[in-house]
Every structure is written in structure tokens, then in C-alpha cells.
N, C-alpha and C positions, 0 to 999 in steps of 0.2 A: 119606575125609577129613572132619572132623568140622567142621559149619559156625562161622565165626567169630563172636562175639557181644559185641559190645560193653558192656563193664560199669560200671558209677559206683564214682566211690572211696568207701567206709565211709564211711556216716554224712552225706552229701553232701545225698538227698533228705530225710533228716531235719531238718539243720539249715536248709536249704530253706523247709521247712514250718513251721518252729516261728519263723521270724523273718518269717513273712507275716502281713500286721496282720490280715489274717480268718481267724484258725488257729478260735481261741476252742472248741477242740476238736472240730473239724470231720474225719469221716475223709475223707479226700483219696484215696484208693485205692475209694473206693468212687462218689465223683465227682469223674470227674479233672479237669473243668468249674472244678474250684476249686483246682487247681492254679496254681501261684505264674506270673505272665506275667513277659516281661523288660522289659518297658514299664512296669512297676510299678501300682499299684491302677487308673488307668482310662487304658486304654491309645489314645492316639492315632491319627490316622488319615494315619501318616507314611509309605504307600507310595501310590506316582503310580497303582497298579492301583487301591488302596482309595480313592481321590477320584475317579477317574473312575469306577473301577464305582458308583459310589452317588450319580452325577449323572446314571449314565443308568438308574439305577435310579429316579430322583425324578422324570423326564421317562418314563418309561414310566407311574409310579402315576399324577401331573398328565395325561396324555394316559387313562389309563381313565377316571378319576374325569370327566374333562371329556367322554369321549363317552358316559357311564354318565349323566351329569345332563341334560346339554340334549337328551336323547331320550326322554326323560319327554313323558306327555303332558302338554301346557300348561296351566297354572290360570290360573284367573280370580284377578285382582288382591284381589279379597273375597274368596277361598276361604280358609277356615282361620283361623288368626292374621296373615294377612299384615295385613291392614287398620293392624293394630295401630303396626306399626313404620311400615308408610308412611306413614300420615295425622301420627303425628310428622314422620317427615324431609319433610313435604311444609310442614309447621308451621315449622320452622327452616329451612326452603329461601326459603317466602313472608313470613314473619314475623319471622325472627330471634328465634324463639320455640322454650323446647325445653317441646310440650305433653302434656297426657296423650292427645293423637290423638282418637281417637273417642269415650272412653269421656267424656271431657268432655263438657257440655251445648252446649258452643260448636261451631256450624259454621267451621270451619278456615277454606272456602272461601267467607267471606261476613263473616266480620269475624278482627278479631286474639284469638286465644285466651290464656287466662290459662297462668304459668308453673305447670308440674308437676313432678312428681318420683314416679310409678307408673314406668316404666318406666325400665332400664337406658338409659344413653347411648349408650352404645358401637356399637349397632349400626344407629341410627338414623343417628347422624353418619356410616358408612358410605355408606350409599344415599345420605345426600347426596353425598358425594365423588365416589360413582360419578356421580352425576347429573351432575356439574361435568364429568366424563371425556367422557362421554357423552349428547350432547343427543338421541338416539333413546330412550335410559331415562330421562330425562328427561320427557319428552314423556309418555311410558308413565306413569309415576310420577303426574304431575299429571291426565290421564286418568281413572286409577282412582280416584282419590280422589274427583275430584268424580262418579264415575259413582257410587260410593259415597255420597256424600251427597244422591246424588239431581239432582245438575244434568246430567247428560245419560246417554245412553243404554251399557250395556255394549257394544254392536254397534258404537259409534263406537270403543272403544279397542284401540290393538293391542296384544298380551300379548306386548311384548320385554323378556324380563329377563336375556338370555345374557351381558352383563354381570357379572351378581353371581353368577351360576353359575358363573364364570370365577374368580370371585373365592372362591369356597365350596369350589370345586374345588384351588384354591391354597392354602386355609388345611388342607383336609383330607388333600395332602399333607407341608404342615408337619407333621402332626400325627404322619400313619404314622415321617414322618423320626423325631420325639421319641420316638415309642414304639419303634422300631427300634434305636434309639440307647439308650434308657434299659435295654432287654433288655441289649445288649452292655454298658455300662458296670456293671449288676447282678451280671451272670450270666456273665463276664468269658469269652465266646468269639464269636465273627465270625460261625458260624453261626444263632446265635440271634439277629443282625442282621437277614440275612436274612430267616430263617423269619417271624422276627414281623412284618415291615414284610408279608409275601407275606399272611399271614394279617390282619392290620388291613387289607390294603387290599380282599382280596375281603368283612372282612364290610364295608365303608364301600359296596364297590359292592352287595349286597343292601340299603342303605339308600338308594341314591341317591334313589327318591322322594322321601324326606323332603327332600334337600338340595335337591330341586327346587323349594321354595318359599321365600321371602323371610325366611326367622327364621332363629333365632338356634344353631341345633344343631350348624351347621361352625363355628362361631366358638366357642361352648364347648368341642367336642373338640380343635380345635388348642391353644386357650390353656391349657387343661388339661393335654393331651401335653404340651407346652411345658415348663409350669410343673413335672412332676411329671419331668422330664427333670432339669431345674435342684435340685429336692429329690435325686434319686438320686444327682447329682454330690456333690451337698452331703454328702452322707452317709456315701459312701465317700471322698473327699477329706478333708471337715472342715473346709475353707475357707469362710469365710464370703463369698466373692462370688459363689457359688454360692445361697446363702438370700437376697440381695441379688436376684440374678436371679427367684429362685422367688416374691418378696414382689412386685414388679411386676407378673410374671406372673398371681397370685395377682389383683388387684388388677383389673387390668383385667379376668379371668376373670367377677367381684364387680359390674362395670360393665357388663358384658353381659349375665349370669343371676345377679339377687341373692340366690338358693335357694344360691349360694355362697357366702355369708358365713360358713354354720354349719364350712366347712374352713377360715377364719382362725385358730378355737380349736383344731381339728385339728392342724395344722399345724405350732405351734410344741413341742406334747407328743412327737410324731414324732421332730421334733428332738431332744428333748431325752433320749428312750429311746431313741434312736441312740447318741447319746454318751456317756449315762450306760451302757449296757449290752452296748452291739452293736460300737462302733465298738474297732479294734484296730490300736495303740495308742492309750491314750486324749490328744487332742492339749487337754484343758484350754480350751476355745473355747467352751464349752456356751452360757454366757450371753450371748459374742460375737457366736456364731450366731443363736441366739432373738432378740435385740435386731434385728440384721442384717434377718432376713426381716421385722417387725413392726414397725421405722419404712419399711422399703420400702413395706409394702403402704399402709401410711398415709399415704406419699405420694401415694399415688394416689387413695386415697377419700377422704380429708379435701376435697381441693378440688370434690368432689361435691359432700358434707355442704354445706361452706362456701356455696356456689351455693345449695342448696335453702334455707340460712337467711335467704342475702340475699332471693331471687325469691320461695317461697314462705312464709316464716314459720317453717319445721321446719329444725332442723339433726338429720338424717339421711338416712340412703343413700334412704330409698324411704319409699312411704306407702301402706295400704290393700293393698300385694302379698300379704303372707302372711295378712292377714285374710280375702281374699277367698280366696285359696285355699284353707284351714283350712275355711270354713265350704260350700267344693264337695266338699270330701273329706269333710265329715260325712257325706253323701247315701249315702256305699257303707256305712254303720254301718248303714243298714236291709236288708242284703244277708241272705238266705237262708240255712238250713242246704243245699240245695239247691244255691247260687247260689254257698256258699262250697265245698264239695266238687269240682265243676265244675269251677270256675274253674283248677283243676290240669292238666285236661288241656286244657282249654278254651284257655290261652295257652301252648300245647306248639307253638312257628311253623310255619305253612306248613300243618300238617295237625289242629291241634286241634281247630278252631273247624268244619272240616269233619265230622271225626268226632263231637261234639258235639250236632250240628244231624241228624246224620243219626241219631243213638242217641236222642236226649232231644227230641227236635224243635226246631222252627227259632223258639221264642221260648224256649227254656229259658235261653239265656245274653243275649238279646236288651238288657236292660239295660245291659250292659257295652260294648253300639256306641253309640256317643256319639251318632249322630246319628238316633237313630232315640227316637217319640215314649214319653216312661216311662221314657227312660234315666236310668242313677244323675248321669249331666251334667246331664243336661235337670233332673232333680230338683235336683242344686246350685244349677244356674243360677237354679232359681226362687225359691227360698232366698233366696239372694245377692240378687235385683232387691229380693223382699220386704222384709227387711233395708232395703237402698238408700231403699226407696221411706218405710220408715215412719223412717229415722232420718240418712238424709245419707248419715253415713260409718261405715265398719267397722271403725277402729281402735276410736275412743271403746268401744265395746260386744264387743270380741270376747272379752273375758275372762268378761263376763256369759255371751254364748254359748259359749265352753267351758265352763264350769263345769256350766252344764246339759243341754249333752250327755253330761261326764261322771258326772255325777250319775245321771242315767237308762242311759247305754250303754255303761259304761267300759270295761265287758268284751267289748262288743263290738267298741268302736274299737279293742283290742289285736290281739285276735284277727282281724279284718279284713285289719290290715296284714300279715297273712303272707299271703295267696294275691295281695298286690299287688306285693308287695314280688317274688313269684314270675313273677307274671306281667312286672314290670318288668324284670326281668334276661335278659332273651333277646332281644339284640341282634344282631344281624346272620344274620339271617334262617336257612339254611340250615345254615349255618355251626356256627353256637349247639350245634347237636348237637353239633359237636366242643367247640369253644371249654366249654362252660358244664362239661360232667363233668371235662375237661382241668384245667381251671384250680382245680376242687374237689381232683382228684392233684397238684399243682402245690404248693398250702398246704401239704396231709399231708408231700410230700417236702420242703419249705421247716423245715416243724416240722422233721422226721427229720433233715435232711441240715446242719441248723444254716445257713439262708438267711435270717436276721431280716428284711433288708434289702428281699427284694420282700413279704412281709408287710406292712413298712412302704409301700411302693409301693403295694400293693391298697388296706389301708383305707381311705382317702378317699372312694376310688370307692363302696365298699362303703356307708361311711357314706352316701354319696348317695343310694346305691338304697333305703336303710334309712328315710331323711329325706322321699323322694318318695313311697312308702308311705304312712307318718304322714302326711304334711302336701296331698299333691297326689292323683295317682290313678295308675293301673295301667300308664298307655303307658310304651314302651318309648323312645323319643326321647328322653324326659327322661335317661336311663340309656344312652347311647351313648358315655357316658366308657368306661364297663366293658369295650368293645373293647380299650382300651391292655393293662391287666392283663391280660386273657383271652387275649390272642395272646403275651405275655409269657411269663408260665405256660406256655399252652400250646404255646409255642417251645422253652426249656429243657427242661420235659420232655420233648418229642420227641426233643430235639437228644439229652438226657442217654441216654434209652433206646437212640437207635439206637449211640451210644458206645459204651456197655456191651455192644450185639450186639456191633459188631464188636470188641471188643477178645476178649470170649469165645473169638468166630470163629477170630482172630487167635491165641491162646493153645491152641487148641485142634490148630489148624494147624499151628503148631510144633511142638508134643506129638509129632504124629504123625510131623513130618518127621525129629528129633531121634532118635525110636526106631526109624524104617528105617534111617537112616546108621549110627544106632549096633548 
């Protein structure tokens, strides 16, 4: 008896396909990933299965990420950058003052400091909130500070910040959510919900170190996810309260790490090469849009701006930030042909820096650890005081000092930023092996397969890694957006590969069964 086979009527998945708004000549038979959904372009989460599975999916990543950070071993309150944020939020805790923290002449903790505007807001007013939560971080907070400026001993304070790890921990599940989410709404299938949120979350826990310190890196990658969630809706929808959402987002992202202001420009061209090119049918909103996302964001930094004109005299977001950083990123322009070759395998995670050291010896890459004496930092930083010391401030002068550096090294500041921009893209430690090749097959099939849309999702990031190069230095913390994309990428594409096995499988299996009956 010859097996039954269910057929479609003539011309059914044709016209199917040709009245779905992302045809724009897409073969669909060769990824069926982009086959037409019955939920329409971003489909919903209207089964009681799909909300509860992805609440206890959210409560399993929050429950890693939270025993992933506070088992870190504990830092000193002065380790690193923390100093930085605290001695503000300790400023605006005791002073009602929002300062530039340490880097001011003013002792915080001996008299009222002058208003500033160096650093982001946003994540100073945090720690104070927490503080308000919690009078044990509290207690902690003002400890370090002054143990820091010298009025009593590190031995007297206790290092509780489980708190804000609590809280880093929570932003950096929002964030898997966004990226989770923005796979499926891109890449229009449930599996690639999954896989990506599985894969963002293990490379977040090979970073959990970083997130064990007081800055600012879980509050950029959530608002980021967030934000670049909000663009994706934006983009396959066409609704502009979607760019409304992404312009906030955007905004406060700007308020936390001002190295984000260069995706404000970003941002509204995305838009607009969505619509103009990509987007199917075209819904005529182009400029609706663009406006949407650009008085959002401006909602939100304009009242920075506004503040810094009243308190200190400048109406703009920040002062002195990219100046100083600009002239600690000159320092790697003296880098080596040696030092630039290196540096390839030298920032390959987990095992470069060993191999390296064991091949070329143990000062061959030694400039590139920050913390050690002769490093390309330690050369910034001297730079930078020198500067400081003979002329105040580094806005006034830093055009002079571009111009002379590239007068003398232009060709080397180019050249430079390739092995940084390399070293910066290897995120999530172990991972990255998969993630980083993934996500480079990920584009080439996006190009092939006609996926404009996560193109537009990557650059950003991209543009970031590209920006931290040029402008900052080599670590990889700064560039912990690139997880969203990378697990993205490399979700779809798994998801698409193993589709395509089994459908083979499947077709193959038939074949066979089809010719024994018959």
C-alpha cells in the first residue's frame, strides 16, 4: 500500500512567499528559517508554555550569573576603576554634589567639591540607590573612600558589595533576555531564542570577573541588548514606538559610557537603510522614524547638557573624557614591528599569552599588561599627567596634540588599530572560539541568504570595537557588547545547519522508504 502524502494546492507556497514583506528575493527553500510565520512579521509570545518557559529560563541565567559573580575573589574598593564611580556616588551621597570623584584636586571627604561633568551619571546614582537599600553597602562605600584618601586604614573596611552584584547580575540577565529576543524577532524561529540566550549567557559567565567589580560593563551590555532589541523591532515592524523605545535606551546607554554617543549618528542611518532598502513593504515612516528615535534620545541627554551648563559652565554631555583617552591610546603608536605581529596570537583567550611567553619570552608582549612598569598604560598615563601638569586641561590642546602625532605617526596610529581592534573582539573567554569564526559565517550567510537586518543589528557593536581601537586600547571589557551579535549569529546559524541536516536526513529517508513500498 503506497504511503499517504499530503499535498498543497498549486501555487499556495508561492503566493505564500511572495506576499511576505521579506521576500525581496530571498530563496526560502534553501532557508526555511525565513519562511512566512502565522503570527505575522514578529511573532508573539502567546502560548502559556512560551511564558513560563522563559521565566524559568530568566531565573536559571539570574541564579548563574549571581553564583558566577559573588564567588569571585573579592577586590579592594581601590582596585581598578572602582575608586572612580565611588568617590562620586560618595560626593552626591555626602554633598549633594555630582563630582568628578578623585580625579579632582578636592578631598571629597574634608570639604564640598566642585560640580563636574567627567564622568557618566548613571551609574554613580546607582550605588547611591543601592546605598539607600542597604546601610551595610553603605557603610562599605564610605569606608573605601576615605581609606582611599587616606583617612584610615584598608584593614578597617569590609569589602560588602553583594549588593550591586545582585544588581549586575539582574541587568546582565535583562540583557541575555534582549539578545534572546532580538535573535527570535530577526531570525523569525523559537530555536534561536534559545540557543542565543544559552550561548550569551555562558560567554557573560567566562566574564563574571569583570562583573565583579563596581563599573560600569553590566549596565552597558544590558542597555545595549535592550536598546538594539527595540531597533530590531523597529525595523521589522516599522512602527515608530519601537525607535521611541531604542532613542531612550540609546540615551541612558550615553549616560553610563559616553564612548556611546558615536552610535547616536549610527543609529538614525540604520534606520533609514532599513526603510529605504531592506524593509518589505515599504510603510513610508522613514522620516517618522528617524525623528522618533532622535528627539527620544534627546530627551534624555539634553537634561545632562542643561545641568553641566547650569553647575559647571559647559553645556555638554562630558569634558576632558575623550581627550584623555585619545592621548593614552597615542602610547600603543610606539608599538613594535615585533610587538605588532605578536599581538595576533598574543590576544588568542585563554592560551595566547601563554604560548607567547613561552615561544618569545616572558617580556616580549610585557608592555601590553597594564600593570606592569614600561607598559603602553603606564607610558599613556605619563603623557596624560604631563599634559595635566604643564597646561590644566586637555580639551583646550588636544587638537594641537593630534595633529602632532599625526604629523609624525599617522601611519602608524592606522596600522596599530588593527591588532587592537583584534585583540578587543574576543569576548567571552572560551567561548570566543566558537562565537568569533561563527559569527564571521553568520555575515557571509546574511550577505547570501538576503538577512540585511542582522547586518544592521551587528554594526554598531562592530562600529564600537572599531572606535575602542582608534580611540581607547586593546581590552576586551570595553567590547562585551559583541556577545549580543556573536551569539545571534552564531544561533541562527547552528539552528539553520542543523535544519538543513535534518531535512536532508528526512528527504533522504523517504527516498528510501518510497522505493521499498514501491
Amino acid at each position: 500500500m503506497p504511503l499517504a502524502r499530503r499535498t498543497t494546492p498549486p501555487g499556495a507556497v508561492h503566493e505564500a512567499v511572495e506576499a511576505h514583506p521579506w521576500r525581496a528575493g530571498v530563496d526560502f527553500a534553501a532557508d526555511p528559517y525565513r519562511l512566512p510565520r502565522p503570527c505575522g512579521t514578529v511573532c508573539p509570545m502567546d502560548r502559556p508554555f512560551d511564558v513560563g518557559g522563559r521565566i524559568v529560563f530568566a531565573l536559571l541565567v539570574f541564579s548563574a550569573l549571581v553564583a558566577a559573580i559573588v564567588t569571585r575573589p573579592p577586590k579592594g574598593l581601590g582596585d581598578f576603576d572602582q575608586a572612580f564611580y565611588l568617590s562620586v556616588a560618595y560626593d552626591l551621597d555626602h554633598h549633594g554634589v555630582f563630582s568628578n570623584g578623585i580625579i579632582d584636586d578636592v578631598d571629597g571627604t574634608a570639604a564640598t567639591p566642585s560640580p563636574g561633568m567627567f564622568f557618566g551619571p548613571l551609574y554613580p546614582w546607582l550605588i547611591v540607590a543601592t546605598t539607600k537599600i542597604d546601610g551595610r553597602f553603605a557603610r562599605a562605600v564610605d569606608c573605601g573612600v576615605e581609606a582611599y584618601y587616606g583617612k584610615r586604614s584598608d584593614t578597617e573596611c569590609e569589602i560588602y558589595v553583594r549588593p550591586m552584584h545582585i544588581v549586575h547580575a539582574l541587568l546582565l540577565t535583562l540583557g541575555v533576555l534582549a539578545v534572546a529576543r532580538a535573535a527570535e524577532v530577526l531570525l523569525a524561529g523559537t530555536a534561536v531564542f534559545w540557543l542565543a540566550g544559552v550561548l550569551a549567557t555562558v560567554a557573560l559567565l567566562a566574564e563574571a570577573d569583570q562583573f565583579s567589580f563596581l563599573m560600569t560593563e553590566s549596565t552597558t551590555f544590558s542597555l545595549y541588548s535592550l536598546t538594539m532589541l527595540a531597533m530590531a523591532m523597529g525595523w521589522r515592524t516599522s512602527k515608530p514606538r519601537y525607535f521611541v523605545m531604542a532613542g531612550l535606551g540609546l540615551g541612558l546607554l550615553c549616560l553610563a559610557r559616553f564612548s556611546f554617543l558615536v552610535t547616536a549618528f549610527i543609529m538614525p542611518a540604520l534606520i533609514f537603510l532599513n526603510a529605504r532598502f531592506f524593509a518589505r513593504p515599504r510603510q513610508g515612516r522613514t522620516a517618522v522614524s528617524v525623528l522618533a528615535f532622535v528627539v527620544a534620545f534627546l530627551l534624555v541627554v539634553l537634561p545632562w547638557a542643561i545641568r553641566n551648563a547650569i553647575s559647571v559652565g559647559k553645556f555638554a554631555l562630558t569634558e576632558e573624557y575623550g581627550s584623555l583617552t585619545l592621548v593614552e591610546r597615542f602610547a600603543f603608536d610606539q608599538m613594535t614591528a615585533r610587538e605588532f605581529f605578536l599581538a595576533f596570537p598574543y590576544c588568542v583567550p585563554e592560551i595566547g599569552s601563554s604560548v607567547v611567553r613561552h615561544a618569545f619570552g616572558a617580556d616580549a608582549m610585557a608592555r601590553f599588561q597594564y600593570d606592569l612598569p614600561g607598559s603602553f598604560y603606564a607610558i599613556g598615563s605619563g603623557q596624560r599627567h604631563a599634559l595635566v601638569a604643564a597646561h590644566k586641561r586637555l580639551d583646550p590642546i588636544i587638537a594641537d596634540v593630534i595633529r602632532a602625532e599625526m604629523k609624525e605617526s599617522w601611519w602608524r596610529y592606522i596600522l596599530v588599530t588593527v591588532p587592537l581592534a583584534w585583540c578587543g573582539m574576543w569576548v567571552g573567554g572560551w567561548e570566543s572560539f566558537l562565537l568569533v569564526p561563527v559569527f564571521a559565517g553568520a555575515c557571509v550567510a546574511a550577505v547570501r541568504r538576503s538577512k540585511p537586518v542582522f547586518l544592521l543589528y551587528a554594526a554598531p557593536a562592530l562600529a564600537m570595537l572599531g572606535l575602542h581601537a582608534a580611540m581607547a586600547s586593546h581590552y576586551s571589557r570595553y567590547n562585551l557588547i559583541l556577545i549580543g551579535p556573536f551569539s545571534v549569529g552564531a544561533a541562527w546559524l547552528i539552528v539553520s545547519i542543523g535544519a538543513s541536516v535534518r531535512s536532508q536526513m528526512t528527504s533522504s529517508l523517504d527516498s528510501t522508504l518510497i522505493n521499498k513500498l514501491d
